[in-house]
N, C-alpha and C positions, 0 to 999 in steps of 0.2 A: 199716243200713237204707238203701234204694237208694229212691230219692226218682222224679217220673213222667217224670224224663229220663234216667233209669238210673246217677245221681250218689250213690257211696255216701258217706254222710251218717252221724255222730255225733253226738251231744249230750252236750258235757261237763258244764253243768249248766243251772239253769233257777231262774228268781227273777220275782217279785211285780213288775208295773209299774203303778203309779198312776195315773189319767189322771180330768179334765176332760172328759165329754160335752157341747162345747159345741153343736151341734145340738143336741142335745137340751134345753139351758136355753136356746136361742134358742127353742125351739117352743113350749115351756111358760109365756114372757113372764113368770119368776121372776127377781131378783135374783139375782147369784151368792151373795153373803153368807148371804141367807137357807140356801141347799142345805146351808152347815154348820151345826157344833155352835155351840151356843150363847156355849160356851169360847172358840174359835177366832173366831168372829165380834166378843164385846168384845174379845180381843187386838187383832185388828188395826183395829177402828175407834178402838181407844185410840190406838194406836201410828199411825194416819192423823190423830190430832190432834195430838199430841207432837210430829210430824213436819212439819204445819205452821206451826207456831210459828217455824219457820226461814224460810219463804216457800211459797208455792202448791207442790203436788206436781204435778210435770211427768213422763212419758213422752215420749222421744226416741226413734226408731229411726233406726239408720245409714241415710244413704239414696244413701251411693257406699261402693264398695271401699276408697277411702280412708279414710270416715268409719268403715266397720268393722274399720280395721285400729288405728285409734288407738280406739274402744270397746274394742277385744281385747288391748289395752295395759294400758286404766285397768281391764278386767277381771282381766288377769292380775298388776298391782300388787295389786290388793284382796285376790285371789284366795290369793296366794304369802304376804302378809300374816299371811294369818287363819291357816292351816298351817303356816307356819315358825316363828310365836308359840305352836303346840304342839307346835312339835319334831317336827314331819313335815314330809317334801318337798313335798307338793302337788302338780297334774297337769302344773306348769312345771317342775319338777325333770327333765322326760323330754323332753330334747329332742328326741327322734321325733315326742314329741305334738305338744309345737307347732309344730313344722316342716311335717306332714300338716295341721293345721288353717288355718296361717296360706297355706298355697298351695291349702287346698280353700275357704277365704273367696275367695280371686284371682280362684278359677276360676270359681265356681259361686254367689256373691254375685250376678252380674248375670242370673242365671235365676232370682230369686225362692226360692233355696234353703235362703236363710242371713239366720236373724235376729238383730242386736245391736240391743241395749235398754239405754239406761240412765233411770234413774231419780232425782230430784234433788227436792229440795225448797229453792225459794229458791236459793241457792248452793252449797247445801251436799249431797252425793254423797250416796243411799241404797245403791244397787246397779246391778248389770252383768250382764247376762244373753244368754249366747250358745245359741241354739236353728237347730235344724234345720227345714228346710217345706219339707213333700211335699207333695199329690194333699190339700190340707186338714189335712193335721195336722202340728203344730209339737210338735216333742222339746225339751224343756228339759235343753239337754245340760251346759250349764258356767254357772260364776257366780262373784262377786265381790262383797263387800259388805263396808261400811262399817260394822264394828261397834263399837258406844260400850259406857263399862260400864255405861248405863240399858239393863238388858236389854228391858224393855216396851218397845224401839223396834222390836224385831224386822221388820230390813233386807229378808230373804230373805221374810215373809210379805208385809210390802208389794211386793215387786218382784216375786211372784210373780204376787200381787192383781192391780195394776196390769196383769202381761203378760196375765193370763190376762183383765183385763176389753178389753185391746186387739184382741186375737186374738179377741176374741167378736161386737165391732164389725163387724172387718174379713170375718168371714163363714167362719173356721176352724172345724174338725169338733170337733177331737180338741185338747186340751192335757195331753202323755203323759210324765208325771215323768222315766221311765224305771225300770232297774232300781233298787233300793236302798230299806232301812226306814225309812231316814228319818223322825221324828216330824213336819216340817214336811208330807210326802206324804201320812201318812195323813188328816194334817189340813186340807188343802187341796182334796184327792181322794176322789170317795164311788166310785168304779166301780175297776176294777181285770182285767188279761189277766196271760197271760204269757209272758215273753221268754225264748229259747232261745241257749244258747251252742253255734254250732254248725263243725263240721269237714269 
């Protein structure tokens, strides 16, 4: 397929991306909790209360290069954690990948590109969440979390919550899972496009 610069163009394949219209729940002056199920909504205000029981639940964003290279740290501890304790590599296993992300934080951190987030409640670490930010919309592209065996604390909804209530503040369009089925996606996200793998 020759695309309108005369680029011949493949697609190897194509998947499901989940996303957050937050425009659109800023217009409408709804809750974001209420837009889910019912299910999903006492999960995570259960697990918002379990969670302070440790101390107030806080949102941090990196706010130097510095600070998000040591977030991409405690992210990638969390991270390698959680997958090496089921016997997979995880996305630290490839040292390419971190090599390209920890010199496109360097680069492109101080142009509002690159968002790290961590989440804490009291002293104690919920999660770690490294995202992209374009032209209004933030990619939740990598993560890290703090898992206990009380599964109702469910890490990754709260941190999600939390980013996606930050990002709604701060006057962002879009909060876009990305590709993947993830149960916590559908649950999070009521809209949905799709992404192209392309050549």
């Amino acid at each position: 397929v020759l695309d309108e610069h005369g680029i011949d163009l493949r697609i190897l394949r194509t998947s499901s991306s989940r996303y957050v219209d937050l425009e659109e729940l800023r217009q409408s002056g709804r809750d974001y909790l209420d837009t889910l199920s019912g299910n999903t909504r006492y999960q995570i205000r259960r697990a918002l209360r379990k969670h302070e029981t440790a101390g107030p639940l806080t949102l941090s964003a990196a706010a130097t290069v510095e600070d998000a290279h040591v977030y991409f740290d405690r992210m990638k501890e969390l991270h390698q954690a959680y997958w090496t304790g089921k016997g997979k590599p995880g996305s630290f296993a490839n040292s390419r990948w971190e090599t390209f992300h920890r010199r496109l934080i360097s680069e492109r951190f101080d142009n509002g590109e690159i968002q790290l987030i961590g989440i804490t409640a009291g002293d104690k670490t919920i999660g770690y969440l490294y995202n992209f930010v374009k032209n209004g919309w933030v990619y939740a592209l990598q993560s890290g979390f703090h898992y206990e065996p009380n599964h109702t604390l469910h890490p990754g909804y709260v941190s999600h919550y939390r980013a996606i209530e930050y990002n709604l503040k701060r006057g962002a369009k879009i909060y876009d899972f990305l590709a993947g089925d993830a149960q916590y996606k559908s649950s999070l996200a009521r809209n949905d496009h799709t992404l192209a793998w392309v050549v």
